[in-house]
C-alpha distance (Angstrom), angle and dihedral (degrees) to the residues before:
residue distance angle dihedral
X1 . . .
X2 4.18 . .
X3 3.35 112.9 .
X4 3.91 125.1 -127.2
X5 3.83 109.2 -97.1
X6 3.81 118.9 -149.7
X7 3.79 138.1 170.5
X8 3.83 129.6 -117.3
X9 3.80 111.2 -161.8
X10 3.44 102.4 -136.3
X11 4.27 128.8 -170.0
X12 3.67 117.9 -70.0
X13 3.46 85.1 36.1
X14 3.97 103.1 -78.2
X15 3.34 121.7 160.0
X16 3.83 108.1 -141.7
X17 3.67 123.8 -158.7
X18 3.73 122.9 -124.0
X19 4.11 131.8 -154.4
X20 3.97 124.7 -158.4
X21 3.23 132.4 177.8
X22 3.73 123.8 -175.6
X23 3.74 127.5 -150.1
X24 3.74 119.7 -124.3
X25 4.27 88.7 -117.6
X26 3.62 135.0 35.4
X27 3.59 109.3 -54.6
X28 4.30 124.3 -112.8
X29 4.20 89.3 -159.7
X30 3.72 149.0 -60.1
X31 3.01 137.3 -64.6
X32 4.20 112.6 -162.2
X33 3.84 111.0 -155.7
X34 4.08 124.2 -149.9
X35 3.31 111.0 -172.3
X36 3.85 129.0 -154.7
X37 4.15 136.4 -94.8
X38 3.76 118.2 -69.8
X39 3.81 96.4 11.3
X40 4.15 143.4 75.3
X41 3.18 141.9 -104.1
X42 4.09 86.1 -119.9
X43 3.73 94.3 73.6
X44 4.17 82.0 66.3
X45 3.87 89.3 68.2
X46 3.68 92.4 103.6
X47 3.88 90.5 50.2
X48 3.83 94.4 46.2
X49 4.12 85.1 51.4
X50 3.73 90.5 58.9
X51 4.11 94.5 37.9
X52 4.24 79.7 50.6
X53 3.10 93.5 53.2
X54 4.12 99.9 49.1
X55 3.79 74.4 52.0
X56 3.96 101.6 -106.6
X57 3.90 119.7 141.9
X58 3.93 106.6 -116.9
X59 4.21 120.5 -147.4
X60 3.55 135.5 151.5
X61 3.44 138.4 136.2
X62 4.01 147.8 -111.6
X63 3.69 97.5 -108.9
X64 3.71 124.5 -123.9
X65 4.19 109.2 -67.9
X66 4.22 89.6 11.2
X67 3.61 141.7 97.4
X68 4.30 109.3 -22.8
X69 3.56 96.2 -14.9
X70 3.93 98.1 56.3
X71 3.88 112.1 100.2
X72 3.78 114.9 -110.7
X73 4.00 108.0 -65.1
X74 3.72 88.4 -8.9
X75 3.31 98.4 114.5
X76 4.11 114.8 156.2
X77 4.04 91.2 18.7
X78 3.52 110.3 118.0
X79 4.03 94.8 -161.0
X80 4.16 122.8 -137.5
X81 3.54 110.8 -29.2
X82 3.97 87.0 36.4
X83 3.92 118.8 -168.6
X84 3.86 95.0 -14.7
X85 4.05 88.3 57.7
X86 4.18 81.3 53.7
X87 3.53 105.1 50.1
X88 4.20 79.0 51.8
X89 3.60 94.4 47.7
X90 4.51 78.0 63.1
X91 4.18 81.0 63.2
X92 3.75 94.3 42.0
X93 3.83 93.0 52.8
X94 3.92 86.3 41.1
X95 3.81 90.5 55.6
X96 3.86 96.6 48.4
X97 4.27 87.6 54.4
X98 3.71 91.4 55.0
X99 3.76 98.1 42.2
X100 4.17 79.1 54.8
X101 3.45 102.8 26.5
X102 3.89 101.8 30.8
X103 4.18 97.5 153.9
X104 3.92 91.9 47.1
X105 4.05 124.7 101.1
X106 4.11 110.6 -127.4
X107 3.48 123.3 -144.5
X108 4.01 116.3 -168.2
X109 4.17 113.8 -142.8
X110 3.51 111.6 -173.6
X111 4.33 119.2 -176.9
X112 3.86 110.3 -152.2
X113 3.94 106.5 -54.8
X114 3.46 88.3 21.7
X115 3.70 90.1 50.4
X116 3.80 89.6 48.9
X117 4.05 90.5 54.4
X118 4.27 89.1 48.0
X119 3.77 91.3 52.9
X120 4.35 84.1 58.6
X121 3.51 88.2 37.3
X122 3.31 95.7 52.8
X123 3.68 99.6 53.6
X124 4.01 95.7 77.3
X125 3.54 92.3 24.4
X126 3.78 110.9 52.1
X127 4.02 94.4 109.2
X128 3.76 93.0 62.9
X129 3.77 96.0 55.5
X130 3.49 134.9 80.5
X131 3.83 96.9 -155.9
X132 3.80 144.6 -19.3
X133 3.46 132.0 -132.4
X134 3.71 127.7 -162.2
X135 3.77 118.1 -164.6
X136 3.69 125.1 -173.1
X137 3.45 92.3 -9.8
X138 4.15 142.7 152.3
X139 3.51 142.7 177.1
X140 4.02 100.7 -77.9
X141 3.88 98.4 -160.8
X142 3.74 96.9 52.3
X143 4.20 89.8 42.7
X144 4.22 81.6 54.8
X145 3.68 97.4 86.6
X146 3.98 92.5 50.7
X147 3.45 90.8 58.3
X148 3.89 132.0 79.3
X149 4.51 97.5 -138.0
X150 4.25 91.6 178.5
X151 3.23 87.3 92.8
X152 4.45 150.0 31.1
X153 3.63 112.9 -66.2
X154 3.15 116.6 -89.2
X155 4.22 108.4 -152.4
X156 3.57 99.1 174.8
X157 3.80 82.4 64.6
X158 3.71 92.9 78.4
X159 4.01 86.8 63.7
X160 3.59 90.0 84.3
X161 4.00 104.3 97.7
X162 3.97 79.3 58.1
X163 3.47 108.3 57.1
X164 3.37 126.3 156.9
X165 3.68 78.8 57.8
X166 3.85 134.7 177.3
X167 4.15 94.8 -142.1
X168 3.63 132.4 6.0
X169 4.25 80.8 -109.4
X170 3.66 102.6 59.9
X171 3.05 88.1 116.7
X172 3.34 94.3 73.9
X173 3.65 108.1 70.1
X174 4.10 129.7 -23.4
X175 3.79 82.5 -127.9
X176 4.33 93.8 101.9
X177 3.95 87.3 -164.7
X178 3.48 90.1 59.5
X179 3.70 98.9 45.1
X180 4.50 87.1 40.9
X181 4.04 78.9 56.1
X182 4.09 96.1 43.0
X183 3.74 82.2 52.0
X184 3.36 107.5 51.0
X185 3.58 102.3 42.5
X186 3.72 109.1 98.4
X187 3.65 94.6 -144.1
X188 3.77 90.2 61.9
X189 3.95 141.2 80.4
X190 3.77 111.0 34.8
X191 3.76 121.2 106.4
X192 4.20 124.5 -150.4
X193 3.44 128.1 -53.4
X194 4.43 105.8 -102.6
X195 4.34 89.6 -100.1
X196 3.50 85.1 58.7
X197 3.05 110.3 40.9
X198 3.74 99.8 51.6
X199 3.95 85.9 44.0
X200 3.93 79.0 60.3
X201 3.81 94.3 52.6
X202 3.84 95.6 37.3
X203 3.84 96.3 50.3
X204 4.40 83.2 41.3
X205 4.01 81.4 71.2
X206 3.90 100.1 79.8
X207 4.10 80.8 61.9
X208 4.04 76.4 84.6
X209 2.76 98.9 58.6
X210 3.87 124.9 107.1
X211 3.64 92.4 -168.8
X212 3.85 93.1 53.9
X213 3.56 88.1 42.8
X214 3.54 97.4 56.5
X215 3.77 97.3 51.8
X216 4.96 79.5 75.7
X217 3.17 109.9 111.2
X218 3.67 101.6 -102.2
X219 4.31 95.6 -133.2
X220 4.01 92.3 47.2
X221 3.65 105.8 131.2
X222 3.70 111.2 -127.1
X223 3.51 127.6 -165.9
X224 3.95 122.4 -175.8
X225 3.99 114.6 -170.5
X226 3.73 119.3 -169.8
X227 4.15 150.7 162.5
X228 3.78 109.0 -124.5
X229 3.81 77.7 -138.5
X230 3.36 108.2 65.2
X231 3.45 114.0 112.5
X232 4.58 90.2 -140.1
X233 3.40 84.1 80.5
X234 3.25 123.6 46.9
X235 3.84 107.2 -124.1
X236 3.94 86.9 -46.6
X237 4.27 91.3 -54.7
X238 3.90 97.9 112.2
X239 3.96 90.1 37.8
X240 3.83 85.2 52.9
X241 3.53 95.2 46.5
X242 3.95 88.7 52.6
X243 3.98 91.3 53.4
X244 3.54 90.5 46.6
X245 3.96 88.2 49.5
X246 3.84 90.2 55.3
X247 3.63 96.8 45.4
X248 3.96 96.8 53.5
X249 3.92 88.8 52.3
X250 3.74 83.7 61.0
X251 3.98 107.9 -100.0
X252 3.42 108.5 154.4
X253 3.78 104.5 -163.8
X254 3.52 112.0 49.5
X255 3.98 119.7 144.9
X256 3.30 131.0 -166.2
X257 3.97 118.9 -153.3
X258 4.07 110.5 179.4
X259 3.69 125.7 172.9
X260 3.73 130.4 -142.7
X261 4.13 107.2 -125.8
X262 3.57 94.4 -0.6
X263 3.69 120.6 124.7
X264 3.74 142.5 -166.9
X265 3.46 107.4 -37.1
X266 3.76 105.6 35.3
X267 3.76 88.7 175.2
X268 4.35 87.2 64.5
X269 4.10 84.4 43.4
X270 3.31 133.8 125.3
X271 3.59 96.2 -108.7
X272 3.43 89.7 36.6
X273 3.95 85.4 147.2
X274 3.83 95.7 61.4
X275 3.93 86.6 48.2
X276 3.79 88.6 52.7
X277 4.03 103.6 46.8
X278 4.08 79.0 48.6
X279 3.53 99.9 57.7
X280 3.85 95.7 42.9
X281 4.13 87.3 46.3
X282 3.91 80.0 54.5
X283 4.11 90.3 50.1
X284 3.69 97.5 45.5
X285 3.59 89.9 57.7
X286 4.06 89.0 40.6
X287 4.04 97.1 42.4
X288 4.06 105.9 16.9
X289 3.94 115.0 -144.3
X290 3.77 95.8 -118.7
């Protein structure tokens, strides 16, 4: 089923584009989707068909320079306000669900980038959610000094610990028909122009910060889902330093769910099914069918 599109205005005068998709019963929550760098929030169709059907209301949005709310051949440029303006556009999309959903529970799921924008989100906005979850994810600041920030990002760059490789995007997923489709969709495979993407890093920063940290809400449920092979995260050390981050500002319920073999999008995986029944185990726990 399509979902309803809608438009957020957002500052500078962007018009963001907005997914929904609707269960076929009354709804039990939200779940607000953030999807990654040089993608859409269309290739989570499959996702929101499985949230639908646990009976969760699915939004998110095309991020700032992607998918239907990038500018003409502006793909990857954030515009004025840059990164900041998109970890707000997370609020802005969060606002328009309560003003239409005001009863339901909201839980945020961020994928990589989007992931890295929830974590800043969530740091003044922990009380209004229900839960978080953080999919292929790491600790941004302490992945800075790998990476060269002078210029775009470069994604295929992080194909390296595969080489030989099929595509410059294997490592995505070792499902090929999901990388074939990554590749040939024209709205996929570029990273952020260099303002941006340092913004991205620079702003990542306060993530050190005890003092930001300790403003979570101490009870938010936090779930972090990973591959063991993605290269964001250093064979699981910078997603274990980010758990153990959480935990000594005080959270209390913070899983960790990795995967042997998987990769970066565990969602696109091979046992994409596993990864599925998982997360909605997580959610009935988090948001109860009643």
């Amino acid at each position: 089923m399509p979902p309803d599109i809608l438009e957020v205005r957002s500052a500078h005068d962007v018009a963001v584009t907005v997914y929904r998709w609707d269960p076929a019963g009354t709804p039990r929550g939200v779940v607000q989707l953030a999807h990654g760098m040089g993608e859409h929030l269309l290739r989570y169709e499959p996702l929101a068909a499985d949230l639908t059907d646990a009976g969760f209301v699915v939004v998110g949005q095309d991020h700032r320079g992607h998918g239907a709310t990038a500018a003409d051949d502006r793909q990857g440029e954030l515009g004025e306000g840059g990164w900041d303006e998109l970890v707000r556009d997370i609020g802005r999309v969060s606002d328009r669900v309560r003003a239409d959903l005001p009863d339901l529970p909201v839980v945020l799921l961020g994928h990589s980038m989007g992931s890295f924008a929830a974590q800043q989100h969530v740091l003044d906005h922990s009380r209004e959610l229900a839960g978080l979850v953080l999919s292929g994810t790491t600790t941004l600041d302490l992945l800075e000094p790998a990476l060269d920030l002078d210029g775009p990002t470069d994604l295929s760059a992080f194909n390296a610990p595969f080489a030989p490789a099929r595509t410059d995007y294997d490592w995505l997923s070792r499902d090929e028909a999901q990388v074939d489709a990554y590749v040939a969709d024209p709205r996929c495979g570029f990273g952020l122009a260099a303002p941006d993407n340092q913004q991205m890093f620079v702003s990542a920063r306060q993530l050190a910060d005890p003092q930001r940290l300790a403003q979570l809400r101490r009870d938010l449920p936090v779930y972090v889902v990973v591959g063991d092979a993605d290269p964001l995260n250093a064979r699981l050390a910078l997603v274990h330093a980010l758990v153990q981050r959480l935990q000594e500002a005080g959270l209390q319920d913070v899983t960790l769910r990795s995967y042997e073999g998987a990769r970066h999008e565990v969602f696109n995986e091979t046992n994409r099914a596993e990864v599925v029944a998982d997360l909605l185990a997580w959610l009935d726990r988090v948001v109860p069918a009643t």
